[in-house]
N, C-alpha and C positions, 0 to 999 in steps of 0.2 A: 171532328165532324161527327155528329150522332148517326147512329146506324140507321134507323129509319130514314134520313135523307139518302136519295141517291142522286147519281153526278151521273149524265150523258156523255159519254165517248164523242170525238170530234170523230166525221163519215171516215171511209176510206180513205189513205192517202195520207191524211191527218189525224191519223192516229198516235193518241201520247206513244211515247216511250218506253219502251219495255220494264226497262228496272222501273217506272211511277206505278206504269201499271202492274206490278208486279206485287205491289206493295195492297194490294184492294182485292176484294171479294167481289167475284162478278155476278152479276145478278141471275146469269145463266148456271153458274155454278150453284149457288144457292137454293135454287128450285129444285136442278137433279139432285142436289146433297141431300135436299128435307125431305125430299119423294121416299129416296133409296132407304135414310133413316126411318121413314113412319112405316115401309113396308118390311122393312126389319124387325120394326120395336109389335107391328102386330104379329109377326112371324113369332116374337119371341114370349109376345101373352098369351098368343093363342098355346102355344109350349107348355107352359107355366099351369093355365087352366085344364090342361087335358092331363098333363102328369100328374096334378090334386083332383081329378077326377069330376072339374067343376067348366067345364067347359061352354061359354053359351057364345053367340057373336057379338051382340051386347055389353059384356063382359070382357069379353076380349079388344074389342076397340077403344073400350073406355080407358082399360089399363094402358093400351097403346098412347092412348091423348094422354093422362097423368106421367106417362113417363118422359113423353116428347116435352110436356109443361114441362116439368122436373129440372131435364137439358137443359131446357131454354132459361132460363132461369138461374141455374148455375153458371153457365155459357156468358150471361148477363151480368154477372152477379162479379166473377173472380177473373173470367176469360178479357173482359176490355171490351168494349167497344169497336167493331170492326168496319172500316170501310165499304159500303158497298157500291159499284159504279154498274152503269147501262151498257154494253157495248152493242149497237145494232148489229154491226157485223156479225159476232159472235150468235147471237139470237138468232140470224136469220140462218149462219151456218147449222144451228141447231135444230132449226127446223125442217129445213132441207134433208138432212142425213135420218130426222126423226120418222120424214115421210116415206122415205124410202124404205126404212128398216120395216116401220108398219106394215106397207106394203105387201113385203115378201114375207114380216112375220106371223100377221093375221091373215085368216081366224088359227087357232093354232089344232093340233090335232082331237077328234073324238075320238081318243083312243085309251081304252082305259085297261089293257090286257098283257099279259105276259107279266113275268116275274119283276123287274122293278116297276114300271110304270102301275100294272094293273095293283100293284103293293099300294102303290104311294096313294093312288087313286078309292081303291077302295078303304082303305084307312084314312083319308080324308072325311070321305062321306060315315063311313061308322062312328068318327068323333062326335060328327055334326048330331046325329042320330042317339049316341048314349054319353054325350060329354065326358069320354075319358080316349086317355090311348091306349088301355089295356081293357081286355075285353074277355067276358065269360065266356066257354062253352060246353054247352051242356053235354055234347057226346064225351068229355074227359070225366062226365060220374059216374064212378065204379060201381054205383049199385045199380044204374040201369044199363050202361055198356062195358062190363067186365076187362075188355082189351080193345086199344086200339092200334090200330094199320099207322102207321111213321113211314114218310118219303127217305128218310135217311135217322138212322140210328143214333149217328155220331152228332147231328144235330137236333133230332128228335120234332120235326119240321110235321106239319098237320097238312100243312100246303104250300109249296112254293113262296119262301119267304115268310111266312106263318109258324113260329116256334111255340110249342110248347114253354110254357113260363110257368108254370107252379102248375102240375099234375093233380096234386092235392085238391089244391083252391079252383081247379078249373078254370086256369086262368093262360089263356093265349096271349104272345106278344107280335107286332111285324118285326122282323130284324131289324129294318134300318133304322139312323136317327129318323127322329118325331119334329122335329122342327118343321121341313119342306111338308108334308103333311098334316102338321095346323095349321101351315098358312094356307094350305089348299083347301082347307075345314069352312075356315074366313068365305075363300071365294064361291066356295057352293052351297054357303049359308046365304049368301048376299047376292048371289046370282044364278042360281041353281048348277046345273053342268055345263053350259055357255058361260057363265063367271068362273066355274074349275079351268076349263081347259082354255082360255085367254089369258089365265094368269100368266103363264109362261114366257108367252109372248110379249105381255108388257114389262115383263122384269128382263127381255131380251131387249126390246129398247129402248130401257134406262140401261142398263149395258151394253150398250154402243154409243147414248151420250156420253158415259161416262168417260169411257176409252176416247172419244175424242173431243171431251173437255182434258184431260191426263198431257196427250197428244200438242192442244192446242196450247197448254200455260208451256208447258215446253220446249216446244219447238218452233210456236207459231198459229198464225189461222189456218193457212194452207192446209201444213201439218195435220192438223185435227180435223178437217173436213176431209184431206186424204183417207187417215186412218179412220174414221167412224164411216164411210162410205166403204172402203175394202171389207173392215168387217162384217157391217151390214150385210154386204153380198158375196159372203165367205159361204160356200157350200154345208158346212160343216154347223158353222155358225144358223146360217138358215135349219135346218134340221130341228138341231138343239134347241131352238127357242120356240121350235113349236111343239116340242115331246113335252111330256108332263113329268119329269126328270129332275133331280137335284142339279145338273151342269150351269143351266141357264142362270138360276138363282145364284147359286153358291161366285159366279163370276160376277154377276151386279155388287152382293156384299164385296168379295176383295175389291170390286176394281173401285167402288164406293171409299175401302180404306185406301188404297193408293193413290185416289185425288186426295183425300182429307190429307196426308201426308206430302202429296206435293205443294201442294196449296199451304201449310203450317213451315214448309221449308222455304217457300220466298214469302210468303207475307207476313212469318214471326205469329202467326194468330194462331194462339194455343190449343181454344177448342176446338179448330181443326183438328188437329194432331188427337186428343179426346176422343173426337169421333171415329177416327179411323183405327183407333185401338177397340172400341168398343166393337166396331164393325167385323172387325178381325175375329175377335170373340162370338161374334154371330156365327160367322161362316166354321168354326170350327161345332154347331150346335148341328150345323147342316150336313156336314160330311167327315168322316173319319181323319183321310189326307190331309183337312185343314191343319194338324197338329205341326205338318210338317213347315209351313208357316208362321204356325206362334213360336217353334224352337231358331225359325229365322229370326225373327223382332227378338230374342233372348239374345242372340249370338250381335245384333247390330249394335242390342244396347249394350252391350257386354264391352263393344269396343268404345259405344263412346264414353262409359266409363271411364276405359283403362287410358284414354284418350283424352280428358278431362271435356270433354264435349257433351255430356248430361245434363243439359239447359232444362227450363221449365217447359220446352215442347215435347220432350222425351219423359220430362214426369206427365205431363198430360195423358201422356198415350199409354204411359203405364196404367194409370187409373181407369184408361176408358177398359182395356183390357181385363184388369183386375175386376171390374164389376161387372163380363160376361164369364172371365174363366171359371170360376167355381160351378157354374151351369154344363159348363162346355165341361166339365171331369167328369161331374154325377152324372148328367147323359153316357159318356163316354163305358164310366167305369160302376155305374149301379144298373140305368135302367135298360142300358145295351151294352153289357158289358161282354155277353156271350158272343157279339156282331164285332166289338170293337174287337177283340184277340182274335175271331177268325179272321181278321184283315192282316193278322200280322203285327200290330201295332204294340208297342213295348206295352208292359204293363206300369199303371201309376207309380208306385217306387220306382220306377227306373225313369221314368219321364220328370218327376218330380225333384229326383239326384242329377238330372241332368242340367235341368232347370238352374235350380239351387248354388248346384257346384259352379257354372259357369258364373255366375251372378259373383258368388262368392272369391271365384281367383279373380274376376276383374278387379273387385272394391281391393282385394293384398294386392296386385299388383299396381293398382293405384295409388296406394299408401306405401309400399314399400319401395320400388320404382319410377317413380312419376316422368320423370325426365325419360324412360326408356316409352312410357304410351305416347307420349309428345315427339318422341321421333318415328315412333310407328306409322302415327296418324299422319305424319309430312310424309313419309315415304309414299304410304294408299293414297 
């Protein structure tokens, strides 16, 4: 059946089957999916143009549409043809839990101060302002201010969150990643500071569709109208999705891959799986601790190597992966690499040898034991 056709759910009550519907792309799924991805792929241009110092909004959306083309196209191209069906139900639960979350998570805060937010916030607005993420300042030239005052030595910090980046050059960096703060660039290009500070809030409720589309392929309807209503009105949850903060974001991209990968695991549809690698790749652009989830997807595929279970879903997700991680290291380890080690975070040889090596004893113990992954895999 061509993808453009879509198939109507029979109402309540009479509803297919689970394993049929199991097998299909729901049309509720498909919308939160392309949302979460377009607000990714401009999170990830707007990135791209500020770190070549070429930043405009223009520019940054276009790239976002040539890349989503790109996708789609690929997707079209080698991924198949994928099913997609109506279910009202589902829709309506979708709407319901969307209105709710709205509710409690608009308008989100004016608040642009203190040490992360007031960072994230006012490096938004200065990208928008000189199209880069690094930025001059004139009191670091020696010939007109001989010495300057540092909040901490051992960081060499100008202002809370503000590091000195080349003394020389006179050149300031923010310590955190740049990702969360180009796409905040997008929103106060496009909306002024009512478009900055509601971004938050609508990437908090596409993360809570998302948790209760995740919720809903497997558990059920109930399920996911449970779950996307609890978190909706999680105290915590409220807060975070109205702060101008990496949290809210950085949980839309995972929770974005964890559909794409439930969804590649009952319906076989590979550019799922694609996407929720790629996704994964985003969210490590956004936050440091993401690493600790690409060295999971290392460790899972590791087993379904050794497992003989490395199908074309798991090369998919390699690839989508593979064409954010080289982003996600150079952030990491060139243009915040002073942010990434104060976290603690191993350095590239060692993340890299871990990477490698794991990869590398699955494929020998795949080839040199195979009957020993095959009884692994039955045991888990």
């Amino acid at each position: 059946m061509p993808a453009s056709q879509t198939e109507t759910l029979p109402a309540a009550g009479r509803e297919r089957s689970r394993p049929e519907r199991r097998g299909a792309l729901s049309a509720g799924e498909a919308m939160v999916l392309a949302a979460t991805l377009g607000i990714a792929l401009l999170a990830w241009a707007g990135l791209t143009l500020a770190d070549a110092g070429r930043y405009r909004l223009a520019a940054a959306v276009g790239l976002a549409v040539l890349a989503m083309v790109a996708l789609a196209a690929v997707a079209w191209r080698f991924g198949g043809r994928q099913r997609v069906v109506v279910d009202g139900a589902e829709l309506g639960v979708l709407a319901g839990v969307a209105l709710v979350a709205a509710v409690l998570f608009f308008p989100g805060f004016a608040y642009g101060a203190g040490k992360d937010p007031g960072a994230y916030v006012s490096h938004a607005i200065a990208i928008t302002r000189v199209g880069s993420a690094g930025f001059d300042d004139p009191v670091l030239d020696r010939s007109r201010i001989p010495t300057v005052e540092v909040m901490r030595e051992d960081e060499a910090s100008r202002f809370p969150a503000i590091w000195i980046g080349d003394r020389d050059a006179h050149r300031i960096v923010v310590q955190f990643y740049h990702l969360w703060p180009a796409l905040l660039a997008s929103a106060f290009a496009a909306g002024g500071y009512t478009g900055l500070v509601n971004l938050t809030p609508l990437c908090g409720v596409l993360a809570v569709l998302l948790v209760t589309l995740i919720a809903r392929r497997a558990f059920g309807l109930l399920a996911g109208a449970l779950a996307g209503l609890l978190l909706a009105t999680n105290m915590l949850e409220v807060w975070q999705a109205r702060y101008p903060s990496t949290e809210t974001f950085t949980q839309m991209i995972v929770s974005g891959a964890l559909l794409g990968i439930v969804v590649a695991l009952q319906t076989g549809w590979r550019p799922a799986a694609g996407l929720a690698g790629l996704l994964l790749g985003v969210a490590y652009l956004a936050r440091p601790d993401s690493l600790l989830l690409i060295l999971l997807a290392v460790g899972a595929g590791s087993v379904l190597i050794v497992a003989g279970r490395f199908d074309a879903r798991a090369a998919w997700f390699a690839a989508g992966l593979a064409a954010t991680l080289p982003c996600g290291f150079y952030q990491a380890y060139v243009s915040a690499r002073r942010y990434t080690l104060t976290n603690n975070v191993p350095d590239l040889p060692v993340v890299l040898a871990v990477i490698l090596g794991a990869l590398a004893v699955a494929v020998l113990v795949r080839r040199v034991a195979p009957a020993a992954g095959r009884w692994a895999w039955e045991v888990l």
